[in-house]
N, C-alpha and C positions, 0 to 999 in steps of 0.2 A: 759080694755086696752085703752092707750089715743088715740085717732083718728088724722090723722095730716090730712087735706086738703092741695093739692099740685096743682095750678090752671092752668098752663103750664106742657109742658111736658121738664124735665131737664133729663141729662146723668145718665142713672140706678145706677152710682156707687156711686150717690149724697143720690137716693132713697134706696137703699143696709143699708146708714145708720141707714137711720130713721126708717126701716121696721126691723132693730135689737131690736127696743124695741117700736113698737107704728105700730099701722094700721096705713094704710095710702093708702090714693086715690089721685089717678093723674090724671088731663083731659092731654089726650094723644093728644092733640095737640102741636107743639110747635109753629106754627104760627098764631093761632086763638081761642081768648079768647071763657073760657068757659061760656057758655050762662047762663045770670042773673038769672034765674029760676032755671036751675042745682044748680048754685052754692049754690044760698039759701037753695035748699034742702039737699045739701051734706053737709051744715054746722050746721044743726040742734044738731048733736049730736059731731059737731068736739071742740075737748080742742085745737087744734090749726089751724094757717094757713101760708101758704107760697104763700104770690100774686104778680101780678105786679101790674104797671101802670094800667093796665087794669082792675081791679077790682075796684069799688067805695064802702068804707064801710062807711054805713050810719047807722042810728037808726036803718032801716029796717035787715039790718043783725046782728046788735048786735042784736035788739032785737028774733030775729030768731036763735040765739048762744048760748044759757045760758052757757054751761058749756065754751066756748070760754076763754081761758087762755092769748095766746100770738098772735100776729099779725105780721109776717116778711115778712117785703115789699121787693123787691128787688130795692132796689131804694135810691138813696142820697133823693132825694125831697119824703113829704107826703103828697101831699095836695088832694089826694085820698082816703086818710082817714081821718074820724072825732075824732082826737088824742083825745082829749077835752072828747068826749063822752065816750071810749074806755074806760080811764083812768078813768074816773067816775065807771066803771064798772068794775076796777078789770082788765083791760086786761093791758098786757106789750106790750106797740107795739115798732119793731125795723126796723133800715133799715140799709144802707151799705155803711156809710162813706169811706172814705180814699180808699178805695180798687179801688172804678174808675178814682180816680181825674189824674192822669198823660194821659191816655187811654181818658178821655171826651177831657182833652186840646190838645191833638196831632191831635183829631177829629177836634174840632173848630180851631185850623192853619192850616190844611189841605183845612178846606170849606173857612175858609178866602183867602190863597193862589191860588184856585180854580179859586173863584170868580174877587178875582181881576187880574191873568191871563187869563182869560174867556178861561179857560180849556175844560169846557162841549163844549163850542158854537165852540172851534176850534175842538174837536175832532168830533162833528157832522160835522163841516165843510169838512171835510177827509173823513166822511163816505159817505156823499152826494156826493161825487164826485166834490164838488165847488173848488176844490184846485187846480186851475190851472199855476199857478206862484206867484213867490217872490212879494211882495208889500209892499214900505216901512211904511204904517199903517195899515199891513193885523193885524185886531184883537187887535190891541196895547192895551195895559190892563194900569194896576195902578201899581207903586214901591209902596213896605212894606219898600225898605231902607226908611234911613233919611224919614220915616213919623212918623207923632201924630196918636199913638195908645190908644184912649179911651175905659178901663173896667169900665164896672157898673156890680161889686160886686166883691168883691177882698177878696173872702173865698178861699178854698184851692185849687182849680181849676181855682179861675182867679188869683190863685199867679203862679199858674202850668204855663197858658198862659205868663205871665207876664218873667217869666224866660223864656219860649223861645225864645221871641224877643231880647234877647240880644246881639246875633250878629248879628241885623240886622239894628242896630245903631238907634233905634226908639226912640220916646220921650213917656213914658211911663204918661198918668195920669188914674186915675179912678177916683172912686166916689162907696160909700158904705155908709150904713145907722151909721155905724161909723166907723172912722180912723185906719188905720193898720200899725200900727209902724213897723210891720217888712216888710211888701211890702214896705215902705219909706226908709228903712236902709240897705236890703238885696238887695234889686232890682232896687232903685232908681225910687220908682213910685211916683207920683207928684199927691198929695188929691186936687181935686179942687171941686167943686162944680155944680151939674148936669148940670146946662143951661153952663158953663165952656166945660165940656165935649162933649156936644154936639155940640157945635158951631166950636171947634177947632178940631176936630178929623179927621183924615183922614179914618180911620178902628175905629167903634164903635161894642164893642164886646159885649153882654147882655150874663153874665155868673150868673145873679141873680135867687134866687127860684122866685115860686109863694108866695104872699102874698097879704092881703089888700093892703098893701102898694106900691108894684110892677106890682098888675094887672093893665092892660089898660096904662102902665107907657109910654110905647113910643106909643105916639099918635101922631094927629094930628098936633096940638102944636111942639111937639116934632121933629116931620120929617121934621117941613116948620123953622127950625131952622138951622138943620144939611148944613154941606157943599154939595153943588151943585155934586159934584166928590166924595163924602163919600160912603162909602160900610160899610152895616149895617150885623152884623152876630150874631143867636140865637142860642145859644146851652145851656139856659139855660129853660124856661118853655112856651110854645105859650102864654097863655093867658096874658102875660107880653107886648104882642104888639097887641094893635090896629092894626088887618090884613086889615081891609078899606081903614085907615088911612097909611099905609105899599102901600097898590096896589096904592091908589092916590099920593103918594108921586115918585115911580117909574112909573108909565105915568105923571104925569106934571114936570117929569126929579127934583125933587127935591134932590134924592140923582141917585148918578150911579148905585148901584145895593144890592144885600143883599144874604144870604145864610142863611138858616135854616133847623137846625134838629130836631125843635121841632115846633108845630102846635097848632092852638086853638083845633082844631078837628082831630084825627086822627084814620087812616089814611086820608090822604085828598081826599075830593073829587074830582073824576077829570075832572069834570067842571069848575075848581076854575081858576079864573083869575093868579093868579099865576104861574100856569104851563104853561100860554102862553106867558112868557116874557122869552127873550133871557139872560139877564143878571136878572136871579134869577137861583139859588141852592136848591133845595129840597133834602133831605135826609129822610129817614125811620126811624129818632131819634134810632142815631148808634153810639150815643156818647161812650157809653161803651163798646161797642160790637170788642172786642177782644177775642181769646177763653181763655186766662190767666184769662181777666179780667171777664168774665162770670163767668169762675168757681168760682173765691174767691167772687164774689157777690152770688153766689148761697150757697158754702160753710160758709159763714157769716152766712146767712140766715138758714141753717141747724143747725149751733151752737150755734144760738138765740135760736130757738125752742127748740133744746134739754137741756140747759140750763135752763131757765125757766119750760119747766113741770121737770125737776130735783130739782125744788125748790132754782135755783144757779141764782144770778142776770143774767142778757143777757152782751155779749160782746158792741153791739152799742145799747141802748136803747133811740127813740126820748124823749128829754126834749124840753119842749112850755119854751118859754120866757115866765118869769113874764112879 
């Protein structure tokens, strides 16, 4: 019988399926990845797996897999896995497109709006007891109307973002590794070209994967660019920002503030200079975290696996760019 490794703990009625036709082990956690040693032992003998973010698959676990078939990430982005390698060897690895894209962008407008009405800092402000009278600058934030709304990466989550600023009368541009004729026709978004986007933007959104090409992308360079009043917001992979270059930029007041739900390191540690600025948003990368949108990420994920050991192509399977 095939083995499925299951590396979170998901809703029994997801597991009910998979245990109709295949063993299957689950680390019963669902807030705390299973530790790196387990898992490699658990997968010696698995034809498949169901991971997060949180698992890294390298050489050392293929090569610890032989019979390993199929790999279902839960996750839009893979850059936790070595595709390249996988696919060398016979494995189908999948993840879960479309399923989160409306639920990540309602996320990232929520932490932009956040941010630029310094929601956190007023509602500490009320907890502390500081609220003692009207003031006509008590907290004053940043308008989203009539601003320049800059995306970098205008896939189907930063078209998701893109259509909800449209009653809020913004000037839409981005910037992608290529041009998206239907964010330009449907939504009225404006291609200009990165240092373009950064310079003019009042809300710069980073809805991009990881890549060579993305990591390290807003750095230094990058933040001593941006408008002085700009709020910078990540909801697409940490390791896309320079966090140095991010902390130096918000103490020598380069931009007014930022909000992210995704981190070079996570969780974060909480030492991390970040946590001690007023106008910064951290999130526990909650982009998709609806219980709708859990399920059909989890349910994808189920119907990848059972598809492939069925011998039946996978619903979302990653293809690498040539």
């Amino acid at each position: 019988m095939d083995k499925v490794i299951v590396t979170r703990k998901i809703p029994q009625k997801f597991i009910e399926q998979l245990e109709q036709s295949y063993e299957v082990y689950m680390w019963d956690e669902a807030y705390e990845p299973m530790p790196r040693d387990q898992f490699l032992e658990s997968i010696k003998d698995a034809t498949a797996c169901f991971i997060t973010l949180s698992e890294k698959i390298d050489d050392t676990v293929i090569d610890q897999a032989p019979n390993l078939k199929v790999i279902a990430n839960m996750a839009v982005g893979f850059d936790n896995i070595d595709v390249s390698l996988a696919q060398s060897r016979g494995i189908v690895v999948t993840n879960t497109p479309k399923v989160l894209t409306e639920t990540t962008a309602e996320l990232g407008f929520t932490l932009m709006l956040t941010v630029a009405r310094r929601i956190v800092e007023a509602e500490h402000y009320v907890q502390q007891g500081d609220w003692q009278s009207w003031a006509p600058y008590l907290l004053a934030g940043k308008d989203l109307f009539n601003s320049k709304v800059g995306i970098y990466g205008m896939g189907d989550i930063g078209k998701a973002f893109a259509r909800r600023l449209k009653g809020f009368n913004t000037q839409v541009m981005y910037h992608n590794r290529t041009r998206n004729r239907h964010a330009e026709e449907k939504l009225g978004a404006l291609y200009v070209p990165f240092d373009t986007l950064i310079e003019h933007s009042d809300f710069i959104i980073c809805t991009a994967p990881l890549t060579e090409e993305t990591r390290n992308k807003f750095d230094k360079p990058v933040f001593e660019k941006m408008k002085s009043d700009a709020i910078f917001i990540n909801i697409g992979r940490g390791a896309v920002v320079d966090e140095k270059a991010l902390i130096d930029a918000l103490q020598n007041k380069e931009i007014a503030g930022c909000g992210l739900d995704v981190l070079r390191k996570e969780p974060i540690d909480m030492s991390h200079p970040l946590l001690k600025m007023d106008n910064v948003v951290i999130l526990p990368h909650i982009g998709s975290a609806s219980v709708t949108t859990r399920d059909r990420m989890v349910q994808l994920c189920v119907d990848n696996i059972t598809r492939v050991l069925n011998n039946q192509p996978p619903k979302t399977p990653v293809q690498l760019d040539d």
